[in-house]
C-alpha positions in Angstrom: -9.9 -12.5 -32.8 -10.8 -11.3 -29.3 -9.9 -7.7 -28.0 -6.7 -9.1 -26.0 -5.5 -10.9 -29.2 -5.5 -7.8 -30.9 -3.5 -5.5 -28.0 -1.0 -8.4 -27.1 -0.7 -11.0 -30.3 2.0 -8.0 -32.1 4.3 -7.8 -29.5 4.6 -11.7 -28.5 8.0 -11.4 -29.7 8.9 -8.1 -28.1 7.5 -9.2 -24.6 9.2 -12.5 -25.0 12.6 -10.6 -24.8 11.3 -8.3 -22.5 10.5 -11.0 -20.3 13.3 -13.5 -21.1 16.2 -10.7 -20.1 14.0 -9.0 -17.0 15.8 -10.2 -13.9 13.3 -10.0 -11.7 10.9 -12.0 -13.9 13.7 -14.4 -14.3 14.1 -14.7 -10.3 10.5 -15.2 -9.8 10.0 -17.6 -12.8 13.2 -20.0 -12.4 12.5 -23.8 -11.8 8.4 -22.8 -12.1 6.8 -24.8 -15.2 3.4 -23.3 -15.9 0.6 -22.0 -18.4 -2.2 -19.5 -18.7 -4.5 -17.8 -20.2 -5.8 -13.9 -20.8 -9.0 -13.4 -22.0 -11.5 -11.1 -23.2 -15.4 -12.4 -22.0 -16.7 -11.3 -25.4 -14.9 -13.5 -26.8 -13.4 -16.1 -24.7 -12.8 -19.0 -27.7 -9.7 -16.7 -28.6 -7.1 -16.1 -25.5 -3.8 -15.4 -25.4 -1.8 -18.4 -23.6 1.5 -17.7 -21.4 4.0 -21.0 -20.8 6.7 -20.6 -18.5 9.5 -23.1 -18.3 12.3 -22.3 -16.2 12.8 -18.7 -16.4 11.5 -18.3 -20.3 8.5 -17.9 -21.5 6.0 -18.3 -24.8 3.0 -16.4 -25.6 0.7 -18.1 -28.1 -2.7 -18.6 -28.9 -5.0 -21.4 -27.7 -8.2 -22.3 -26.3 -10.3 -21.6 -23.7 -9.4 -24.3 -21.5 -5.4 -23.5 -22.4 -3.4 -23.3 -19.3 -4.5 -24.2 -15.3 -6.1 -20.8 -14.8 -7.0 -17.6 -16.7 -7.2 -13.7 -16.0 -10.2 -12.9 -17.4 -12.0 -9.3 -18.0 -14.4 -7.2 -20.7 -12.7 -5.4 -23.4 -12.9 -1.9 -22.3 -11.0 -3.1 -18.9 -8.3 -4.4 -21.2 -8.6 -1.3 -23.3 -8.1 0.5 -20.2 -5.0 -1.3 -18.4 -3.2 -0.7 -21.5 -4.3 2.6 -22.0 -1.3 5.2 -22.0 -3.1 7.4 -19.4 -3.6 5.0 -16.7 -6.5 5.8 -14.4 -7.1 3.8 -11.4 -8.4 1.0 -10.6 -6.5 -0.1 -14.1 -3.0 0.6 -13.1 -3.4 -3.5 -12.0 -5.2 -6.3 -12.8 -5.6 -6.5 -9.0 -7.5 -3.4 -8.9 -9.6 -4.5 -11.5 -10.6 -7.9 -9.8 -11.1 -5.5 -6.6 -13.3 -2.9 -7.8 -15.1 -4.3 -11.1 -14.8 -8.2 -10.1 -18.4 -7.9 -9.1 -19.4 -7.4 -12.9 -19.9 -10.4 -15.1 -17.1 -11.0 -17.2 -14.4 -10.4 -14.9 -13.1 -13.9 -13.1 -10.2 -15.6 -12.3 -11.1 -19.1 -14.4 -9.9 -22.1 -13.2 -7.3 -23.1 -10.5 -7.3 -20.4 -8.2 -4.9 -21.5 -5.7 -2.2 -21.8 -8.9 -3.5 -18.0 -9.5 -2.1 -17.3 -6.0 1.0 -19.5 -6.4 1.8 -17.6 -9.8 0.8 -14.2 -8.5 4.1 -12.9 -9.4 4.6 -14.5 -12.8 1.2 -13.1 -14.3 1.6 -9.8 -12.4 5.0 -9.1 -13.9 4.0 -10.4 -17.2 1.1 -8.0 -17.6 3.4 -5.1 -16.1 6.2 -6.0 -18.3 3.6 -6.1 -21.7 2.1 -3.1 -21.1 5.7 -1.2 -20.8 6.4 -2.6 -24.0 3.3 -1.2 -25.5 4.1 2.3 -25.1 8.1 1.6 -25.1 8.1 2.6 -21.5 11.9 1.7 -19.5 10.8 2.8 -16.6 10.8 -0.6 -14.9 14.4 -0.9 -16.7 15.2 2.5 -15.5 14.2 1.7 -12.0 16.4 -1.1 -11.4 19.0 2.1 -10.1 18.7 3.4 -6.3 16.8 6.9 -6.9 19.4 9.9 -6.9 17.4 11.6 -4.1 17.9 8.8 -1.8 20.0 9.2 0.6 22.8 6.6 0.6 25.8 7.5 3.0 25.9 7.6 6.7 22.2 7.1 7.5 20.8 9.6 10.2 17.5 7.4 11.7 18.8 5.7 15.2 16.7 2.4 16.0 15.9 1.1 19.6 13.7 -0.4 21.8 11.6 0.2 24.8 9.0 -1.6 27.1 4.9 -1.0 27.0 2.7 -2.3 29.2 -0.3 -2.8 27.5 -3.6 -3.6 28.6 -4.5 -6.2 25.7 -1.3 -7.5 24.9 0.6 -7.3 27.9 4.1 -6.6 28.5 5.5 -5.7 25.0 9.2 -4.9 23.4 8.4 -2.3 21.0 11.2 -1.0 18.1 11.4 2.7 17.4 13.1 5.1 15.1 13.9 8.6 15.7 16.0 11.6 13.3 15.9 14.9 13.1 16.5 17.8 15.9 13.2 20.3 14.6 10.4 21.9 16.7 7.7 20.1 15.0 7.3 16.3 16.6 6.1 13.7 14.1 5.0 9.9 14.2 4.6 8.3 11.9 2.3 5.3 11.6 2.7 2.3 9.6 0.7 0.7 7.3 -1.4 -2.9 7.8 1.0 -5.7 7.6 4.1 -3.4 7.9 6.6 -2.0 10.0 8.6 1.6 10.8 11.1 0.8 7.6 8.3 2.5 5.3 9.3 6.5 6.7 13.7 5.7 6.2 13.5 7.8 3.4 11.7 10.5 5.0 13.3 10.3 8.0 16.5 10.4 6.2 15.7 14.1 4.7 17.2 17.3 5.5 14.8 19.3 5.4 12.3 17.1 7.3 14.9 16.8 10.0 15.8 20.5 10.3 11.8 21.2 10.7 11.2 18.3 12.6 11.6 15.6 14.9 10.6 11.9 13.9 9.4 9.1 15.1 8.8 6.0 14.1 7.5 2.6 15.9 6.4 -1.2 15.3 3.6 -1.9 16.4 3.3 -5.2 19.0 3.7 -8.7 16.7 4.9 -6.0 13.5 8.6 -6.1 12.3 11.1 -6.1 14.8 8.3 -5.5 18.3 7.7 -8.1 20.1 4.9 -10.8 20.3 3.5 -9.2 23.6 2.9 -11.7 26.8 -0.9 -12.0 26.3 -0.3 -12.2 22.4 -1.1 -16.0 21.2 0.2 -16.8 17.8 -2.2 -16.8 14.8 -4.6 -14.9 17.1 -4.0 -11.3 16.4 -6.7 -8.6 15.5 -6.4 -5.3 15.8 -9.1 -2.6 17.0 -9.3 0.5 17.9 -8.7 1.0 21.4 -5.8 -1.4 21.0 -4.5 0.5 18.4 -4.5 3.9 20.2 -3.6 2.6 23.3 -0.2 1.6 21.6 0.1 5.4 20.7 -0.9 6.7 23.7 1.7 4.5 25.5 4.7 4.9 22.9 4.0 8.7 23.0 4.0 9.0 26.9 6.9 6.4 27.2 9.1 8.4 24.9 7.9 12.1 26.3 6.8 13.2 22.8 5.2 16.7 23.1 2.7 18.4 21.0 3.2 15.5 18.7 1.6 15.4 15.3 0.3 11.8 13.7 0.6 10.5 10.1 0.0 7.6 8.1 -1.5 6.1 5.7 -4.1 3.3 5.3 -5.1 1.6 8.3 -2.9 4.2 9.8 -4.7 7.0 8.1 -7.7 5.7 9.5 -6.6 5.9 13.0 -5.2 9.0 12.8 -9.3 10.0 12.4 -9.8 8.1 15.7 -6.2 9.7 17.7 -7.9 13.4 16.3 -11.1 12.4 18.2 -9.8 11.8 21.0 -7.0 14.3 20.9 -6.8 15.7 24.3 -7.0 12.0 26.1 -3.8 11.1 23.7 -2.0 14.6 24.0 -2.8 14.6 19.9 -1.9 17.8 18.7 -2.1 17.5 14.6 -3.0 14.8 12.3 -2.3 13.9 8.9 -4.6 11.4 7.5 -3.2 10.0 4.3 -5.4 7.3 2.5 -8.1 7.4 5.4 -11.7 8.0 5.2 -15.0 7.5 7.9 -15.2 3.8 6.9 -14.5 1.4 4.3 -17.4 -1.4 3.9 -15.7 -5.0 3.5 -16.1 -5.6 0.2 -13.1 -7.0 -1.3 -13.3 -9.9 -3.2 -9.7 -10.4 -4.2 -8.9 -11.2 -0.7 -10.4 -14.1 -0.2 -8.3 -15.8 -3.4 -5.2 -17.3 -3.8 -3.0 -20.0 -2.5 -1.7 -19.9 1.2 1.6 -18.5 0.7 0.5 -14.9 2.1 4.6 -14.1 2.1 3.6 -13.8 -1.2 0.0 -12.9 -2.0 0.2 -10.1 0.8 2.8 -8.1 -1.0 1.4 -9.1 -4.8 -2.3 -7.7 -3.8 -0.6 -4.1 -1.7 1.3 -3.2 -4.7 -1.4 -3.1 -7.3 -2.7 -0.1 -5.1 0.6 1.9 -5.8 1.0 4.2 -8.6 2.4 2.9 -11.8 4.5 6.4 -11.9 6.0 5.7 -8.4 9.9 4.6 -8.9 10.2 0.2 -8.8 12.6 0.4 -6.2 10.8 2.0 -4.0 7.7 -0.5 -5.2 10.0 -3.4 -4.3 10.9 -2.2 -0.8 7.3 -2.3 0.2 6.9 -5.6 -1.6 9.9 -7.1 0.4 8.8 -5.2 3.8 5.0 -7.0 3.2 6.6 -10.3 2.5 8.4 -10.3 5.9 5.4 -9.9 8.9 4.5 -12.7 11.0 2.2 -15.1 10.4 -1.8 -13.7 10.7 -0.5 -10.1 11.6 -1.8 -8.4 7.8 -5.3 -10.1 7.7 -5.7 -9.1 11.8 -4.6 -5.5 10.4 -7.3 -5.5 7.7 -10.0 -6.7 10.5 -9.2 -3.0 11.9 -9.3 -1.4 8.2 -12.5 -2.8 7.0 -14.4 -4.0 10.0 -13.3 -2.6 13.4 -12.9 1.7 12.1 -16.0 3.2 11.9 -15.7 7.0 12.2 -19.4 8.0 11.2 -21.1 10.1 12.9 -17.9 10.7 15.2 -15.6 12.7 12.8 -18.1 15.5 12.8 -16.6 16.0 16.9 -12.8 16.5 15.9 -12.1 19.9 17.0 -9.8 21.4 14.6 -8.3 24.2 16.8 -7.2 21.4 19.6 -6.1 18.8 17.0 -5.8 20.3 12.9 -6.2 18.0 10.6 -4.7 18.0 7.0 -6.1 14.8 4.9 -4.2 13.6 1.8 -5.3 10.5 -1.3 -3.6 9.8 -4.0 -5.4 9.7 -7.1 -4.7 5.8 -7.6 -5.9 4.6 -4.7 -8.9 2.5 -5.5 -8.8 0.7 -1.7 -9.5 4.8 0.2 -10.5 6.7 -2.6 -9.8 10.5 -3.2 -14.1 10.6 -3.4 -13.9 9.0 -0.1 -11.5 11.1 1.6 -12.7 14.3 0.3 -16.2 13.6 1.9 -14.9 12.8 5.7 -12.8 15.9 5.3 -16.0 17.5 4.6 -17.5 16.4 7.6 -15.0 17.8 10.3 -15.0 21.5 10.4 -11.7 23.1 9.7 -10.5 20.6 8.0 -8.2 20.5 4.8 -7.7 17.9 1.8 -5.7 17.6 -0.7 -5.4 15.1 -3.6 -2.0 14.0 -4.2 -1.4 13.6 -8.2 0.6 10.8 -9.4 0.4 9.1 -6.1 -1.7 5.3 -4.9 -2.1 3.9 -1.3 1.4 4.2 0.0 2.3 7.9 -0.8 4.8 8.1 2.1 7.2 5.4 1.1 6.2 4.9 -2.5 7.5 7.8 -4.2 9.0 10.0 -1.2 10.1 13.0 -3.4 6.7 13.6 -5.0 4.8 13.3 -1.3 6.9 15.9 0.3 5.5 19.0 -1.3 2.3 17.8 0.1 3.6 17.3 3.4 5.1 20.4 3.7 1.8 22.1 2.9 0.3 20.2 5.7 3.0 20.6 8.2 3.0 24.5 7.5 -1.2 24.5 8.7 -0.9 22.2 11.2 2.0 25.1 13.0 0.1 28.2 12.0 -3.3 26.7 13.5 -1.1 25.6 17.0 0.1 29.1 16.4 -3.0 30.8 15.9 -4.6 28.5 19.2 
């Protein structure tokens, strides 16, 4: 009996309700007909077999060659993703394909483009098993809106404005403002997103009476425009672009001592706005998930099918925490579902390839621009180890690890990110003070 017999083969039953009754399984998994397999690569001659007809599905076991592809790792990864103390990368199988696929024994086996068709079926199956495992309901649980959320007469005001930009040309670009504080924020966006990440933030009191907000799409994200030099299926984003957009939205909109924050591919360019703070007007930045550079090394992104509507979303959310609340997991998979065409692989041509802050970070200078960088401890893409060291590079800076937190601590779980935020709103103003 392999290692994944052993974990899953008791609870067949159990997961088979689990399953049969989830309705967001049941969405994803009506009219599909499928099969396969999870294995251990000690002992691949035992694997566990999934079949999905319809909306319902069977767990069995079968051979080797059982089903059109497999999920495949070593024991102590399986040991580990079912482990009641999750660490990352093991929060998702995607993290383990990211980080550890380079070791032997870890694969996708077989079809890979029906791995990327199913990406949702096998994802929520594995999610689903583990939470019936350790008798966890959060998923159940999460089906409700969060109590903290803010759900009457919302306070963020959307509109839009034109950029001239030297790149894209003339461009219509959406933006969200709320609050009526001293403290000017914007906020960023993450690769293959849009403004609709910060609503919740945006949406709370206390942010609002401490600061005002901003929010924008970048040109060819969410609601902006495709800009007049923009060609379809073209896109790629670099640095100077990137800024340039800030620079223009901040001097179009008359923001003043303005303070940047974001996360990801946003985190990593609010490195490059705090080098160049005084040619941008920068006065703070808050660097979540961001770090010097990331080498491309990623092989989970060059698999799957061709539906990036749906791979996009199914490969971002293994990088959230499995503590985060699943409605908040689902906005960000539905906000990732909806970009244009080539607009999150041009992001990630800015995340891995075109942001390279070494040897530059060491410039920032802390009393014109004060940083404040923040990880969450399950982000395997921008690591807490990764962070920490840039912060240690740039002299006056501060970083924090976020506990209970992945890649997208801003709009995945916006109650547990505020305390953070509020530590590094309150150092940014007493270092502008101080100056």
């Amino acid at each position: 009996m392999s290692r994944i017999q052993e974990i899953l083969q008791p609870a067949f039953e159990t997961i088979k309700h689990r399953l049969d009754n989830d309705p967001e399984f049941r969405a994803s998994a009506l009219g599909v007909s499928c099969a396969f397999s999870i294995s251990s690569s000690e002992n691949a001659d035992a694997v566990v077999v999934v079949s999905v007809n319809d909306g319902q599905v069977t767990l069995g076991v079968g051979p080797t060659s059982s089903g059109s592809f497999g999920l495949q790792a070593r024991n102590q990864d399986w040991d580990q993703f079912f482990a009641e103390k999750l660490v990352r990368p093991y929060q998702s199988y995607w993290g383990i394909l990211r980080v550890l696929g380079h070791n032997e024994g870890i694969a996708v086996i077989g079809d890979k483009q029906s791995f990327g068709r199913h990406a949702r079926i096998w994802r929520i199956l594995l999610d689903r098993s583990r939470g019936c495992l350790s008798e966890d309901d959060r998923v159940t649980a999460g089906q409700e809106l969060p109590a903290d959320e803010a759900t009457q007469d919302d306070a963020v005001t959307g509109k839009y404005t034109w950029i001239d930009h030297s790149e894209y040309g003339k461009v219509k670009i959406f933006y969200e403002f709320a609050g009526s504080g001293e403290q000017t924020v914007l906020f960023l966006h993450t690769a293959g997103s849009d403004s609709r990440q910060y609503h919740s933030l945006m949406n709370h009191e206390k942010l609002q009476e401490r600061c005002q907000m901003y929010a924008f799409d970048l040109p060819a994200h969410g609601r902006s425009t495709l800009g007049t030099k923009q060609m379809p299926q073209g896109y790629a984003l670099t640095e100077d672009s990137y800024l340039e957009s800030i620079s223009k939205v901040v001097k179009k909109l008359g923001l003043r001592k303005t303070v940047v924050c974001g996360a990801s591919m946003a985190g990593h360019v609010c490195l490059a706005a705090a080098i160049r703070a005084r040619e941008l007007n920068i006065h703070g930045a808050i660097p979540c998930e961001g770090c010097e550079h990331l080498a491309f090394s990623q092989p989970i992104y060059e698999i799957g099918g061709s539906d990036v509507s749906l791979l996009d979303p199914e490969r971002v959310c293994g990088m959230c925490a499995p503590t985060s609340p699943e409605y908040y997991k689902r906005q960000i998979w539905w906000q990732y579902s909806s970009q244009g065409y080539g607009i999150f692989s041009g992001d990630l041509k800015f995340y891995f390839r075109g942001w390279d802050g070494r040897g530059r970070v060491e410039t920032i200078d802390t009393k014109v621009c004060p940083v404040y960088m923040l990880t969450g401890e399950y982000d395997y893409s921008c690591t807490v180890e990764a962070s920490k060291t840039t912060a240690g590079k740039i002299p006056g800076a501060v970083f924090e690890a976020m506990e209970g937190l992945g890649h997208f601590p801003l709009t995945e779980n916006p109650k547990a990110v505020l305390p953070y935020l509020f530590r590094a709103l309150d150092h940014i103003q007493k270092q502008q003070q101080s100056g």
